[in-house]
TORVEXLO-231797 format. One record per residue (C-alpha): x negated, y negated, z negated; residue in one letter. Coordinates in pm, 1 decimal, m for minus. Layout:
+----------+----------+----------+------+
!     east !    north !       up ! type !
+----------+----------+----------+------+
!        X !        Y !        Z !    A !
...
+----------+----------+----------+------+
This chain:
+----------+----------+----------+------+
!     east !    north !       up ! type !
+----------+----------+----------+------+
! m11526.1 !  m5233.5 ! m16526.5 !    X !
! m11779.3 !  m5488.4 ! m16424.4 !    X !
! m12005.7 !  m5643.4 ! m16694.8 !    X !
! m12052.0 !  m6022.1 ! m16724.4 !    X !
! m12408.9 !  m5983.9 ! m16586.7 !    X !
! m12210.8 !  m5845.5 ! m16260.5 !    X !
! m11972.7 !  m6134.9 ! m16268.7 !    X !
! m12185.2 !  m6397.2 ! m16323.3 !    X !
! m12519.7 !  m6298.7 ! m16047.0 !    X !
! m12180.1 !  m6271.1 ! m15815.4 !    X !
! m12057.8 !  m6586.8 ! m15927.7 !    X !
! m12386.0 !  m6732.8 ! m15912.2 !    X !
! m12410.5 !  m6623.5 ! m15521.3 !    X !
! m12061.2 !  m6781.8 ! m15410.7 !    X !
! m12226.8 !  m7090.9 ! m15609.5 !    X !
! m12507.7 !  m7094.7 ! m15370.6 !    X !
! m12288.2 !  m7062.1 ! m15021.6 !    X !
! m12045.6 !  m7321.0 ! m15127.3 !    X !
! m12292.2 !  m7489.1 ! m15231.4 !    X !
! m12475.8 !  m7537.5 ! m14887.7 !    X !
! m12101.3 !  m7588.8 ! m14763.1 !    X !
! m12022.1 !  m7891.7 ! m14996.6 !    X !
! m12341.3 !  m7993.6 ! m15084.0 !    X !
! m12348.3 !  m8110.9 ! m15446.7 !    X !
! m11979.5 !  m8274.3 ! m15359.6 !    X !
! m11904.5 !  m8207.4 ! m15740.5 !    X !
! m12172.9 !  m8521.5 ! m15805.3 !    X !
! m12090.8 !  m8725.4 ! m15518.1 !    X !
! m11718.7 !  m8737.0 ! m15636.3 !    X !
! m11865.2 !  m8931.1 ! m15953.8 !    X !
! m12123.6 !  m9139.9 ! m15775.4 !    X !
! m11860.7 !  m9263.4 ! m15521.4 !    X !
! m11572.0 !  m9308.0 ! m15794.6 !    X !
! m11839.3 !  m9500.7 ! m15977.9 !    X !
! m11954.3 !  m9694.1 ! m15653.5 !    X !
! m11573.1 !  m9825.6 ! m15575.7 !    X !
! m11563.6 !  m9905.4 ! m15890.4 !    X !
! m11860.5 ! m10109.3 ! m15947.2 !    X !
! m11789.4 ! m10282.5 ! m15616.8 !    X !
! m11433.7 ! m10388.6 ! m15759.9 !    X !
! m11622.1 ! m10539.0 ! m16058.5 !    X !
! m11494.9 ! m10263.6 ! m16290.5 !    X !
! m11719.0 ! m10150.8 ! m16572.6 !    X !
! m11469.9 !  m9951.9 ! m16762.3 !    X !
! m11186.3 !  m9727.7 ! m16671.9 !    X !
! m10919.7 !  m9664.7 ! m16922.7 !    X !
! m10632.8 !  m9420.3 ! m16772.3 !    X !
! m10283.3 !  m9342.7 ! m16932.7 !    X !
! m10334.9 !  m9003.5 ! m17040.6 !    X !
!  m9971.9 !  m8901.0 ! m16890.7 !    X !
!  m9919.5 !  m8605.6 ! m16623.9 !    X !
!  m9890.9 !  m8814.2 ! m16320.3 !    X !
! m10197.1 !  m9016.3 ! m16438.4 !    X !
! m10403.3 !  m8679.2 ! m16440.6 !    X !
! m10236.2 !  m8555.4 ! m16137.2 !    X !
! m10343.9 !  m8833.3 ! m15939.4 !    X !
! m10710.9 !  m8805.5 ! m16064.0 !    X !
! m10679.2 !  m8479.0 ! m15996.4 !    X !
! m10617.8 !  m8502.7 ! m15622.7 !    X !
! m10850.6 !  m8782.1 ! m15539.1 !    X !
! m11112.3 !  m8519.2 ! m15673.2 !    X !
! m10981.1 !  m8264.2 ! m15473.3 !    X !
! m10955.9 !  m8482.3 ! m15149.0 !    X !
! m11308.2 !  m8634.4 ! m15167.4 !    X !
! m11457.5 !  m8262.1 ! m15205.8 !    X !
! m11237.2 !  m8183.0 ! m14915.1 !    X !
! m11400.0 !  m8515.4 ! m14690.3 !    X !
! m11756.5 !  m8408.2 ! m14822.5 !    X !
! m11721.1 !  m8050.6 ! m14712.1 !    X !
! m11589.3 !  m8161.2 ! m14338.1 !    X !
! m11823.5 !  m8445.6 ! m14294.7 !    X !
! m12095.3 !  m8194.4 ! m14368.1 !    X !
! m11939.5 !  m7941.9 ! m14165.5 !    X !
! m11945.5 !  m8149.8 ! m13871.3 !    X !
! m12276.4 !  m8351.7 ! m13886.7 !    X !
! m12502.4 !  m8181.4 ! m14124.9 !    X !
! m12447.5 !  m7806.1 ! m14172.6 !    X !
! m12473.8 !  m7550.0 ! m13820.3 !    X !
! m12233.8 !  m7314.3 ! m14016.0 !    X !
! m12030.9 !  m7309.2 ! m14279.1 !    X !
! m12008.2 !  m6958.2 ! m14530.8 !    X !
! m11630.5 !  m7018.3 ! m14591.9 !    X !
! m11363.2 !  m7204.4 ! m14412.3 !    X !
! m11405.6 !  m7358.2 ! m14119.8 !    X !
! m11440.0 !  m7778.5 ! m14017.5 !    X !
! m11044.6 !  m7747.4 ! m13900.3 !    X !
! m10947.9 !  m7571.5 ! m14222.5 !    X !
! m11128.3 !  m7846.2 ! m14457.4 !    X !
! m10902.9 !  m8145.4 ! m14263.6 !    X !
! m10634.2 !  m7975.4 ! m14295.2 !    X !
! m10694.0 !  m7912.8 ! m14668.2 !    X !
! m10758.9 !  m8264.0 ! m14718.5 !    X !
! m10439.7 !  m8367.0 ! m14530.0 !    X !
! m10263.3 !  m8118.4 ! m14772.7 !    X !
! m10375.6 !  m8269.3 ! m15085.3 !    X !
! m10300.8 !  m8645.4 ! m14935.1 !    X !
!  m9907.9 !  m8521.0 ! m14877.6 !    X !
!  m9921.3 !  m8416.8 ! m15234.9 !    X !
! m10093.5 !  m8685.7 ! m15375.9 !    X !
!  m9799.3 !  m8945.7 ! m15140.3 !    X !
!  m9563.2 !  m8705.7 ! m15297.1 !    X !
!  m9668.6 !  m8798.9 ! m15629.4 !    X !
!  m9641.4 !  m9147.6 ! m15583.2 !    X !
!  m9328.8 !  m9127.3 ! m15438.6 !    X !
!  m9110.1 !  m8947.0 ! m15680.7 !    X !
!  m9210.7 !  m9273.7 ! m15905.2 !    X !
!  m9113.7 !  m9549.0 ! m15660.4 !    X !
!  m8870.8 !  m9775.0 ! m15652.9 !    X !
!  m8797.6 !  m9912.8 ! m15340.1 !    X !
!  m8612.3 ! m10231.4 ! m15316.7 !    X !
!  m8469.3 ! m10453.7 ! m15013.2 !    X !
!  m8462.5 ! m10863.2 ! m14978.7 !    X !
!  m8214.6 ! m10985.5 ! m14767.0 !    X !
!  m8429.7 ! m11297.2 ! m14643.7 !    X !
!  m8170.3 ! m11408.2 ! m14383.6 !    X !
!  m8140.6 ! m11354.4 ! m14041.5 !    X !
!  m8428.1 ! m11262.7 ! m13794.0 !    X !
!  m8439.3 ! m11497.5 ! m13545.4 !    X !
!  m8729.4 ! m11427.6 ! m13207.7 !    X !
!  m8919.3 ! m11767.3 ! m13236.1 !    X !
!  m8810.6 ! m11816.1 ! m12827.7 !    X !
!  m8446.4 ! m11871.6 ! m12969.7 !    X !
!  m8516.8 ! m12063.9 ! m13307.0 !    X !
!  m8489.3 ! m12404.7 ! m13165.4 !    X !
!  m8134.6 ! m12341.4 ! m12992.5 !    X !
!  m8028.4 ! m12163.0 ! m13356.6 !    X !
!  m8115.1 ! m12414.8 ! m13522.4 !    X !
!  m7924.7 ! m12660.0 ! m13327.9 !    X !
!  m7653.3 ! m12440.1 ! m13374.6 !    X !
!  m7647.1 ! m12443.0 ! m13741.6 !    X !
!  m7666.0 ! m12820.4 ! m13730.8 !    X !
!  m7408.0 ! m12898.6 ! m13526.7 !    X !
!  m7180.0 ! m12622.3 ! m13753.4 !    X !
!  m7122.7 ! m12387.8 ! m13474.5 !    X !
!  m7296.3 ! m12082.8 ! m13640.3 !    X !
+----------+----------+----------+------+
């Protein structure tokens, strides 16, 4: 059985590699939140404290690390400890299906019937047409 010294100097080491493999993506998640924020003039965030609500938090959080770890992967870091550039994408690209996913299963999806379609090279000789009642 290990003891929690074990645990946590191990812990503490997988800290460190995915550390140099994210960076500190954990802070830069908050800083660029807070940045898209502030440049939409929003001071305060209030969120619905429902499932989907969370969910969706959830997976922008998840996504962003994703982005940070490949854009370091491919222009800052020589190596990565972990996965590899590919494997962060496609993680990313995972939690975006799920995150569309989400926000489909709540969507309503409605359909205008706005009239015909008519090409613009035709819409003089239709609308003679319609005058002269031979629609």
């Amino acid at each position: 059985m290990e003891d929690p010294d074990t645990i946590l100097r191990r812990n503490a080491e997988t800290y460190r590699q995915k550390n140099d493999d994210y960076g500190d993506s954990w802070r830069l998640v908050g800083k660029t939140l807070a940045l898209w924020l502030e440049h939409a003039g929003v001071e305060s965030l209030s969120l619905p404290a429902n499932e989907d609500t969370m969910n969706s938090l959830g997976l922008f959080t998840r996504r962003m690390d994703k982005m940070i770890r490949a854009f370091n992967a491919e222009f800052v870091v020589d190596e990565l400890n972990f996965e590899s550039t590919a494997d962060a994408h496609e993680d990313e690209s995972t939690y975006s299906a799920m995150h569309a996913s989400l926000l489909r299963e709540n969507e309503t999806i409605t359909f205008e019937n706005n009239g015909p379609v008519i090409d613009p090279l035709y819409e003089a000789a239709y609308q003679d047409l319609r005058e002269n009642g031979e629609e």
